[in-house]
Structures are given as C-alpha cells and as structure tokens.
C-alpha angles and dihedrals in degrees: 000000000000108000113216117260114229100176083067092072137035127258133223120239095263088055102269133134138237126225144161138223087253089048093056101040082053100051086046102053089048093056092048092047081058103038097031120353087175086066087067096043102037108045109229132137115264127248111239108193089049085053097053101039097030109043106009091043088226110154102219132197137179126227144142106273117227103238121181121204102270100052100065115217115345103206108159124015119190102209113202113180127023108294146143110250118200123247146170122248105214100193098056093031098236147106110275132164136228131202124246137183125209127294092033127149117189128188137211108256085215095069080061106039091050091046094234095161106168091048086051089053100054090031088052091047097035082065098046082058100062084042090048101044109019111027105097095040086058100042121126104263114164094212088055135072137165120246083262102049105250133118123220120227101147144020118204117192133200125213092264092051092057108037089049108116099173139098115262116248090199123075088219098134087219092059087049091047094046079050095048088045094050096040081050085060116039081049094058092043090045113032124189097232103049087040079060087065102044103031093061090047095050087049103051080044094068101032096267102152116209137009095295133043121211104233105199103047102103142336089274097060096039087054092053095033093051101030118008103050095031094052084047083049100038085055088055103045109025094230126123118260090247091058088045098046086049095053097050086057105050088048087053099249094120118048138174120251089242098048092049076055101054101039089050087054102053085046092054084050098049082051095056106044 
C-alpha cells in the first residue's frame, strides 16, 4: 500500500492539510494505478470493502450505528485508536457498544438491509478517505492535542456530511476534512482517465458531437446532460447522478454555455494574433 505523504503539502495550524481537488484526483489515481490500474483503463464500478481490506488494511464492520437526535444519520465511522463506539441493539431495543481497535471503519447495516448500494459505496470510500488521509494525522497521541484540547480517535459522518461535493463555504477544519473525504471518494469511484473511455462513448451514443456537451442551451441538452448521461453512468460506476454530474464537471466534459463562449473567444483572439 502507498502511505500518504504528508511532507509533500502544507499543513494548517490545528494540524490539518490542505489539499486541492487536484491534489486529491491525483493522490487517487495513483492509489488505484497501484491497487487496481484496470479500474482506469475498463470502466467498472469499484469495490469498496476489497479496497479497504485488501489494499488499505482497514478492518471494517457493520452496525447500527447509534445515532442521537442532533447528528442526523450516522451512516460510516473511521475509528483510529482503541475505543468503545455506540450502537443500537436491535433485539433488545437499546443502546449497546462495541470494541474497536485502530484503523477501523465501521457502516450503517441499514445501508445494507435496505440494498442502497450506491450510498454503501461512497459511504464505504468516503471512509477510506478519512483512514487514508487523515488517519495518522487523528490518531490518539498523548504528547499531542489539538488547539482545542481534544484528541481525535473517530469521525462519524451523516449522510449530509458525506454526499456533500461541493466546496465548503466555512473555515471550520472538520467541513474541509468531510470535502477532502468525499472528493477522496467520488475520485476513487470515478477516475479521469476511465471517465475518458465512457463519457465519449455516451456522448457519440446520443448525437453529442465533440469531447464536451453545453449543458444550458435548451431543454434537450439539460435533459441528457442532468438525467440521461449521468443514470447510464450511474449503472457503470455505482455512484449517485449528482456525483456524477459533479464529476463531469469538474473533467470538463460538461461545460456552461458562457463559459464555451468565453474560452472560444479568447481562442479566436489568440488566432488571430
């Protein structure tokens, strides 16, 4: 397994990293060269639990996470030192713990009971995520403290937490960690390079001339652009259509009709020139 290398980025005063989207998409397609370089050339949706057993090493559980009312729904934990996490027993209808060692990810049963696949997967690598990145930066050291005086030794996310694609607007270090988490994830789940195989495919398939579709020029494209693409990509890669919206977005395969504007201007001027 490649360990993250932290001297390669600079870190925020509570101990944190920074890190870009193109850090990330990087770091990701360089984990998957070395885990499973198939997955960037034959587009196919990534298994989550071998990922995380066999190539991060991560033991992983599912329980019912124990959720009170404020949290929202708990659907993944990444456990970094020895500790007891809450949970609900559903036989005897209370709260109950279980005991877990480092480098521990643990999943809501009821993403499986209720066959929510795609939800499973980006829960499962958005964890991996926080164990990958973060993990040895969180875990429980008695010579280090946060500014605050706590010591890490778990993240629990809700399902807003981890669904969330965009770019916090807070400076809050947690909302940056839960971004860099699900970037991690929906990265790993939809690589550049394999997205440069299906997309153009997709597109030629439905009359989309070119590498890139305007997606606000009338109802027709919106409708292919918001629904159609993203559900054939959605039953390739096991990731939801916003992720996947958001993705080809972000690859430049989807672009606004202002911005194909502006960067064909300034071609024409360059031409000219």
């Amino acid at each position: 397994m490649i360990q993250f290398d932290y001297n390669r980025f600079h870190r925020t005063k509570t101990g944190g990293i920074y890190l870009s989207y193109l850090d990330i998409e990087s770091l990701t397609e360089m984990l998957l060269q070395d885990y499973k370089p198939e997955l960037l050339t034959e587009p196919g949706a990534i298994e989550y639990d071998d990922f995380l057993e066999g190539y991060l090493g991560v033991s992983l559980d599912y329980q019912h996470i124990y959720t009170s009312g404020d949290e929202g729904d708990i659907l993944g934990c990444a456990i970094f030192s020895n500790q007891r996490l809450a949970v609900f027993d559903k036989e005897n209808k209370r709260k109950s713990y279980r005991d877990y060692g480092p480098n521990t990810v643990v999943l809501d049963l009821s993403l499986v009971e209720g066959n929510r696949v795609i939800q499973e997967n980006i829960t499962g690598l958005h964890e991996g995520g926080h164990i990958w990145i973060h993990g040895p930066l969180l875990q429980e050291d008695p010579h280090q403290m946060t500014l605050a005086g706590f010591k890490y030794n778990k993240i629990c996310c809700s399902r807003s937490k981890i669904e969330e694609v965009q770019k916090p607007y807070s400076s809050i270090e947690e909302s940056w960690r839960e971004w860099q988490a699900t970037t991690f994830a929906v990265t790993m789940a939809l690589p550049r390079k394999s997205l440069k195989i299906a997309v153009p495919e997709l597109f030629k398939r439905y009359g989309v001339n070119g590498q890139q579709m305007v997606i606000d020029t009338d109802p027709g494209s919106w409708e292919l652009s918001y629904h159609t693409i993203p559900e054939e990509l959605k039953n390739i890669y096991n990731m939801s259509k916003e992720a996947i919206r958001y993705r080809l977005t972000k690859t430049g395969f989807y672009i606004t009709k202002k911005k194909f504007e502006e960067e064909h201007a300034q071609m024409s001027l360059f031409d000219f020139l």
